[in-house]
C-alpha positions in Angstrom: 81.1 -11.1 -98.7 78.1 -9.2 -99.6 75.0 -10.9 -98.3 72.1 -10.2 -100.9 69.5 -10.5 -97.8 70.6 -7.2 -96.8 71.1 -5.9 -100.4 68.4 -3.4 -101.3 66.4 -2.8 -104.6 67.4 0.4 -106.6 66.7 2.3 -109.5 69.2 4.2 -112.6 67.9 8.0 -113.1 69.0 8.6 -116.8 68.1 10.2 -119.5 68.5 10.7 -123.3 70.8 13.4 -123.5 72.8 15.6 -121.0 70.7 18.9 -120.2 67.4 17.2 -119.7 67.2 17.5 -116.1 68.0 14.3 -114.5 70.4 16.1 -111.7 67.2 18.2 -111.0 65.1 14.5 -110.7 67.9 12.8 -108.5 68.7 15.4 -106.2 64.8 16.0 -105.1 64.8 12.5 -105.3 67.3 11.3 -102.2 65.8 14.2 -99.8 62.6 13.3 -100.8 62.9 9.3 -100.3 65.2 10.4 -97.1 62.9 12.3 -95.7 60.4 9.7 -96.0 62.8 7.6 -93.4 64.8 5.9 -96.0 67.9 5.3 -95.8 69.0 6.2 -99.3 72.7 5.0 -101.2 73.5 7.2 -104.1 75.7 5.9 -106.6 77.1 8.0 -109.9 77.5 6.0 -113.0 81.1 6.9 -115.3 83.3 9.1 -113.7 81.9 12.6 -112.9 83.7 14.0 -109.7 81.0 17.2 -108.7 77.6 15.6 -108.6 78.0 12.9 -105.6 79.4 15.4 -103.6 75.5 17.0 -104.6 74.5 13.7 -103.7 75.9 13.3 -99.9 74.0 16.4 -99.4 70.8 15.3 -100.2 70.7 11.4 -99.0 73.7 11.7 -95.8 75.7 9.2 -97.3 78.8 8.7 -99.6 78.1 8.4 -103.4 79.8 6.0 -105.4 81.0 5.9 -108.7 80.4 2.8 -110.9 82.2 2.9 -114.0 82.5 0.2 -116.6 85.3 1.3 -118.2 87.9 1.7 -115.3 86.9 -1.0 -112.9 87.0 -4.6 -113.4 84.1 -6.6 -112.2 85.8 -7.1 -108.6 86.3 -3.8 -107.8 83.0 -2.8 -109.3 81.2 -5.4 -106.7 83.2 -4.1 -104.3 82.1 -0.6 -104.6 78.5 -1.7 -105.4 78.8 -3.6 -101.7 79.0 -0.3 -100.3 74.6 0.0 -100.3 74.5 -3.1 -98.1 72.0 -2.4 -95.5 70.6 1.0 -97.4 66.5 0.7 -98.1 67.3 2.0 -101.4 69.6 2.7 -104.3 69.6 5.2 -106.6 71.9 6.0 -109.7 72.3 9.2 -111.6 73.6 8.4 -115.2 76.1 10.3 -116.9 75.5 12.0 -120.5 72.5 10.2 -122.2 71.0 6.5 -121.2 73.4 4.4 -123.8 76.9 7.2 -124.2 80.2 5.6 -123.5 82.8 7.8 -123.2 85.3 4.7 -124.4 85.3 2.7 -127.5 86.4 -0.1 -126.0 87.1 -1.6 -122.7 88.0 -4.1 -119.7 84.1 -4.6 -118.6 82.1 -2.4 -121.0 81.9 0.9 -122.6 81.0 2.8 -119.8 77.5 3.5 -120.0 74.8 4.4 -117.7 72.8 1.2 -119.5 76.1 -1.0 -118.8 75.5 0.1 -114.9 72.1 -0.7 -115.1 72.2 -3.8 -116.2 75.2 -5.0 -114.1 73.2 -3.9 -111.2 69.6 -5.0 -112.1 68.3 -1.0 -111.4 65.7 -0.2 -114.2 65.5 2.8 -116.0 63.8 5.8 -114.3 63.9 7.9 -117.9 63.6 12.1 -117.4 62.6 13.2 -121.2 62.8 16.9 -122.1 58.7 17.1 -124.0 59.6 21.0 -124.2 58.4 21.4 -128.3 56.7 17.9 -128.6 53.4 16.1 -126.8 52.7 12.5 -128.3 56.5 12.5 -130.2 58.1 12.1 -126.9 56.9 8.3 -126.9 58.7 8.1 -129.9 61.7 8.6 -128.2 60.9 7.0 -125.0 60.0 3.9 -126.5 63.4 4.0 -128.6 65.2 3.8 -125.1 63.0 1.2 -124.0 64.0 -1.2 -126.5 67.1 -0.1 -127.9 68.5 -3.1 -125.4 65.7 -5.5 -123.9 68.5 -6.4 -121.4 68.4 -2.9 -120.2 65.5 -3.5 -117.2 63.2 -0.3 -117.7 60.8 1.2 -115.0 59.1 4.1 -116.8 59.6 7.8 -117.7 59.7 11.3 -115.9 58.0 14.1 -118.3 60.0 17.7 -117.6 59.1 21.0 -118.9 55.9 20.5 -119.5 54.5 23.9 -120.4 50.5 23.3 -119.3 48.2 21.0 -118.0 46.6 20.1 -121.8 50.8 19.8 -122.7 50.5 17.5 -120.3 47.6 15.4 -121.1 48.8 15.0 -124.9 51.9 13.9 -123.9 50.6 11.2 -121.3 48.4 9.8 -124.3 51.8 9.2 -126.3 53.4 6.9 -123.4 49.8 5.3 -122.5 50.3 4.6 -126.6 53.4 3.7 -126.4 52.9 1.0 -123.3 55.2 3.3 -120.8 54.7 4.2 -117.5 54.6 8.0 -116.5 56.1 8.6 -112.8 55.9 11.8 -113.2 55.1 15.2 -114.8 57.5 18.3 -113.9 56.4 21.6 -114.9 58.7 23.9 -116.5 60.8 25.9 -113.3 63.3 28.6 -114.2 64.4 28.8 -110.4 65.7 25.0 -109.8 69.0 25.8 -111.9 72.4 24.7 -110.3 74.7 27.2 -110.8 77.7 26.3 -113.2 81.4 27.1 -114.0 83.4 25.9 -116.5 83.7 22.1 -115.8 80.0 21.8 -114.7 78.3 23.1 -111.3 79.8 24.5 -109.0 81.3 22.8 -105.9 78.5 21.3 -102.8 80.4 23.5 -100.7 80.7 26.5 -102.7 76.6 26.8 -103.5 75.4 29.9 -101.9 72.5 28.2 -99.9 72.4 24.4 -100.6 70.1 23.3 -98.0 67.4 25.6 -99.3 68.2 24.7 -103.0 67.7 20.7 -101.3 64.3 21.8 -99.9 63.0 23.0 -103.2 63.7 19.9 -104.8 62.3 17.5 -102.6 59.2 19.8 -102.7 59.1 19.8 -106.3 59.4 16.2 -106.8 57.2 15.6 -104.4 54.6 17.7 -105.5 54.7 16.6 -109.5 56.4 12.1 -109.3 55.0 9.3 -107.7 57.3 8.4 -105.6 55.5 5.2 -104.3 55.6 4.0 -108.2 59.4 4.7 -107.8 60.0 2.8 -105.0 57.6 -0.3 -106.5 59.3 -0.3 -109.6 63.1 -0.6 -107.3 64.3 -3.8 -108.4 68.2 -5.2 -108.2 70.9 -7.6 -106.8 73.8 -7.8 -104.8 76.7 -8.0 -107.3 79.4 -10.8 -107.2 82.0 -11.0 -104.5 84.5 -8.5 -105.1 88.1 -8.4 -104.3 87.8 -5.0 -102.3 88.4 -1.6 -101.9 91.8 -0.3 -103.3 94.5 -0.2 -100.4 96.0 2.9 -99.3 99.3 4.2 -100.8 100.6 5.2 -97.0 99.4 4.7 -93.6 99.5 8.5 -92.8 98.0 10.4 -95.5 98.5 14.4 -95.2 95.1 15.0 -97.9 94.5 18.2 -98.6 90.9 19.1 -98.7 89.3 23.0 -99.6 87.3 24.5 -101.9 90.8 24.1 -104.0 91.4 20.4 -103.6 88.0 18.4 -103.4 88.3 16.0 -106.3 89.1 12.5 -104.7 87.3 9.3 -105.6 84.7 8.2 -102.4 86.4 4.8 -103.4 90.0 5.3 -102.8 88.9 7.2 -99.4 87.2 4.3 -98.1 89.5 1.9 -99.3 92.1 3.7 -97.5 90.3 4.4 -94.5 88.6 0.6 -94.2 92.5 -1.0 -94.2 93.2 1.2 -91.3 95.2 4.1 -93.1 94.6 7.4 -90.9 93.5 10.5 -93.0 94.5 13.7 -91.8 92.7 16.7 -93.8 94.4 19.9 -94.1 93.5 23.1 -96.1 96.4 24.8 -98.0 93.5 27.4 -98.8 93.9 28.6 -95.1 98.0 28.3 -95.4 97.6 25.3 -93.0 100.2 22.4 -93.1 100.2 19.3 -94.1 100.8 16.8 -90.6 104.6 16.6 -90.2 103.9 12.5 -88.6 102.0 12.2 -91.7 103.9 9.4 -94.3 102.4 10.7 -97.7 100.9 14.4 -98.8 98.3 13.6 -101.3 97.2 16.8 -103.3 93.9 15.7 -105.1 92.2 17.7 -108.0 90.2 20.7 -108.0 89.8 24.2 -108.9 93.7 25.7 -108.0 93.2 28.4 -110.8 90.0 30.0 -109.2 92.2 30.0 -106.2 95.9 30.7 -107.4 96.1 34.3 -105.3 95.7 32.7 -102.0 97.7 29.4 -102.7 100.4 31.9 -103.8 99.9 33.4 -100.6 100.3 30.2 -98.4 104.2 30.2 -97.7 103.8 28.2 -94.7 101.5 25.5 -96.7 104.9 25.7 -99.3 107.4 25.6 -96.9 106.4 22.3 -95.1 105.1 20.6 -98.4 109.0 21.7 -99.6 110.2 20.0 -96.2 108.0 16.8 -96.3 109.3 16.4 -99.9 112.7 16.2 -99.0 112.1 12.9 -96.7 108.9 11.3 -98.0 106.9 11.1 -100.8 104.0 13.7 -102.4 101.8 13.2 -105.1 98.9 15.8 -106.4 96.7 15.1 -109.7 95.2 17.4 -111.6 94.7 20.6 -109.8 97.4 19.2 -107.0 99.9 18.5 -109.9 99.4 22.0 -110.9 100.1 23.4 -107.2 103.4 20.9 -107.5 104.5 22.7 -110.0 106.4 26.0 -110.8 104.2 28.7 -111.5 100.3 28.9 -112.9 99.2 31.2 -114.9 96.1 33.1 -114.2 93.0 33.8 -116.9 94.5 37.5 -117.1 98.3 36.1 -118.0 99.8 36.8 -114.8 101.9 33.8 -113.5 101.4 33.1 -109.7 104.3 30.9 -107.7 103.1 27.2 -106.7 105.1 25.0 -104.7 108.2 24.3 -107.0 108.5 20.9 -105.7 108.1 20.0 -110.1 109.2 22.7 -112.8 105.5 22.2 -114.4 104.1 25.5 -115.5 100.3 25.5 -116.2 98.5 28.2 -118.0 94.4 28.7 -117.3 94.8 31.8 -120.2 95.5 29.3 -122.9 92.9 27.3 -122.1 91.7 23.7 -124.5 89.7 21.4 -123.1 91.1 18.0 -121.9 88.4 15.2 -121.4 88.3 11.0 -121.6 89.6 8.3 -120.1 93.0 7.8 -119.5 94.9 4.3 -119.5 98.6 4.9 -117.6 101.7 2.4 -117.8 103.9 3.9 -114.9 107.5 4.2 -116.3 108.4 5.0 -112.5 106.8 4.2 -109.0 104.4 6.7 -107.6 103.1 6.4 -103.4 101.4 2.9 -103.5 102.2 1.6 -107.3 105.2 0.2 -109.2 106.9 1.2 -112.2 105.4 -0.9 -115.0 102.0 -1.0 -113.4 98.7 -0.4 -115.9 96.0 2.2 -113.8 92.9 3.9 -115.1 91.7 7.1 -114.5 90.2 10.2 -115.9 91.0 13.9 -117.1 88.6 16.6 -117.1 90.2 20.1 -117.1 91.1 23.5 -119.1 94.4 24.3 -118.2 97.0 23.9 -120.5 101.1 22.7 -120.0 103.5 25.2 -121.0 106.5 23.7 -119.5 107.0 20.5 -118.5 111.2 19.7 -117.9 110.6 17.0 -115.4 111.2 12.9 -115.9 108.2 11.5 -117.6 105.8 9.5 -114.9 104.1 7.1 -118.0 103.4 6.9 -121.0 99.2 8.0 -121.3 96.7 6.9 -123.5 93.4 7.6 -123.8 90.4 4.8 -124.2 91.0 4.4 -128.0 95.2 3.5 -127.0 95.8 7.1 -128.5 98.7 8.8 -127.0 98.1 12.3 -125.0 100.4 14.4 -124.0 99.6 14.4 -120.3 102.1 12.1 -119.2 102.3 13.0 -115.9 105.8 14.5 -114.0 108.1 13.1 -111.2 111.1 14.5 -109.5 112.6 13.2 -106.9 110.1 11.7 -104.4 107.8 13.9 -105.9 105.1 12.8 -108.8 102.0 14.1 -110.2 99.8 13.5 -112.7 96.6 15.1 -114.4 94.1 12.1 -114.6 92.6 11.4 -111.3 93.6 7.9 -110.8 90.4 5.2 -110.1 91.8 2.0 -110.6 95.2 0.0 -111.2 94.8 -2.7 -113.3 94.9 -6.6 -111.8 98.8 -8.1 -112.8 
């Protein structure tokens, strides 16, 4: 039971539009506020896999997603709980302030606004006022009203181009009745560096501590951060029904700069009902525990990595011997390295595990993005056939071959049909949504 004494106030960094530099606002954010002494919960509305990995960095603690669309209202109190006993929250929206990815859903559409509201956090806004000065409020205000319910604590100006940019574009929001928090000047040197499904990987960055430094000094330098923490408002959410329980009690997990993408949800759900998590790195040809009751193969980027995974015969020979006894399931990247071969972005096909005949391509690329809504047509490790879950698919590579049983029948938010319906063979299954939720019977 959450206990809303110990439930701390937070805010919802958003913005109108992806690009405007809200990851740049919430990353100097947490170290900033956590270098203050505060101990700082991140959270990441919708379902975005790379930037709360960012976010541990900066604050030292777990981010959470929050998503509207996949969780019902129990598990979404559940995973809210998880900032009992932080000083602060904070939220990095996903896309612009009001986007939903779905068209319809269990909770909501999920939005960042839909987060906000369910958790009370007003809006800290970061507007792009690179080409305007006064128009921005305009815009700003638009946010501000588009849905009174929406609690709203001011905006963030970025890119301002000069102090007299500046002042004009303070005497739009003073116009407008909106707080400013902040004014960032336009930086060419706080980039992330990106890849084809977004930045790169926390652990890939070539010098994230430094990068960290530079933004806590930037926002520092240019946002009241008292005014932030004053304008922190919220609630503890409604008794949830907890964490989602783990699929084994042993869980081989394979974790590298290959196989990072698991929920922070599903880890701590698994790891609060006392399942034991034992990390290994097919990267480094290690192999999976052989006391271990499940190998769980979780998304990533295999095809950045397909030379040296091709190269891990000891990683291919146990996951080949564990499969012959005991269940192993990979999504996304994992259900690639499941399967037969992968082809390269030159056309050269590189051997993966075989434990499914999937063959995956990364030269014919087309990109594969939404929600996903799965009715299992056979069990996989912790679900039963005719089971609903909800998930999410975010990748490039494309199916060539694909002789195995069908795992379900997919759709995506709209109850369109997609193609990715996910493999199984044996004790072996995979799919390429990364799973978040299954549906309550």
């Amino acid at each position: 039971m959450t206990d809303p004494a110990r439930f701390p106030p937070g805010v919802m960094v958003s913005a109108p539009a992806s690009g405007t530099g809200k990851t740049t606002v919430m990353l100097g954010l947490l170290r900033a506020l956590a270098d203050d002494g505060l101990a700082v919960q991140p959270f990441k509305s919708g379902p975005d896999y790379i930037d709360p990995a960012f976010h541990r960095a900066e604050a030292g603690r777990a981010s959470f997603n929050l998503d509207s669309w996949a969780m019902d209202a129990g598990l979404f109190a559940a995973i809210a709980a998880q900032g009992e006993g932080a000083d602060i929250c904070v939220g990095e929206g996903s896309m612009g302030l009001y986007d939903g990815v779905a068209t319809r859903g269990r909770a909501g559409f999920g939005s960042s606004a839909e987060t906000a509201k369910a958790m009370g956090w007003p809006v800290v806004l970061v507007i792009d006022v690179g080409g305007q000065a006064q128009s921005a409020a305009a815009t700003a205000l638009g946010f501000a009203r588009y849905d009174p319910d929406v609690p709203f604590a001011g905006v963030i100006l970025n890119r301002v181009a000069s102090p007299r940019h500046e002042r004009l574009t303070r005497l739009g929001m003073e116009r407008a009745g909106l707080t400013v928090l902040g004014a960032l000047p336009r930086r060419g040197d706080l980039t992330l560096p990106e890849r084809h499904l977004g930045l790169v990987q926390a652990v890939e960055h070539p010098d994230l501590e430094a990068a960290i430094v530079r933004y806590a000094t930037f926002l520092r330098d240019h946002v009241d951060l008292a005014a932030i923490r004053a304008a922190a408002r919220g609630h503890a959410p409604a008794a949830g029904h907890g964490l989602p329980r783990p699929p084994a009690q042993r869980i081989a997990l394979a974790q590298d700069a290959a196989f990072s993408f698991t929920y922070p949800h599903l880890l701590e759900g698994w790891r609060a009902a006392g399942a034991e998590i034992l990390p290994f790195s097919p990267l480094a040809d290690e192999v999976p525990d052989p006391a271990a009751d499940l190998v769980w193969l979780p998304g990533g980027y295999p095809e950045l990595h397909v030379g040296a995974l091709a190269a891990a015969t000891r990683f291919r020979a146990a996951l080949r011997c564990h499969a012959e006894t005991r269940p192993v399931h990979g999504e996304c990247g994992g259900y690639m390295a499941l399967g037969a071969g992968l082809i390269d972005k030159d056309g050269v096909r590189h051997e993966m595990a075989g434990l499914l005949g999937l063959v995956t391509s990364y030269e014919t690329r087309r990109f594969h993005l939404g929600y996903r809504r799965a009715m299992l047509q056979a069990p996989m490790p912790g679900v039963a056939a005719g089971a609903a879950l909800r998930g999410h698919e975010y990748h490039y590579s494309t199916i060539i071959e694909q002789p195995d049983d069908t795992l379900a029948a997919v759709t995506d938010a709209d109850g369109t049909p997609v193609p990715e319906t996910g493999s199984r063979r044996g004790s072996v299954t995979g799919t390429f949504f990364h799973l978040i939720a299954a549906e309550a019977p």
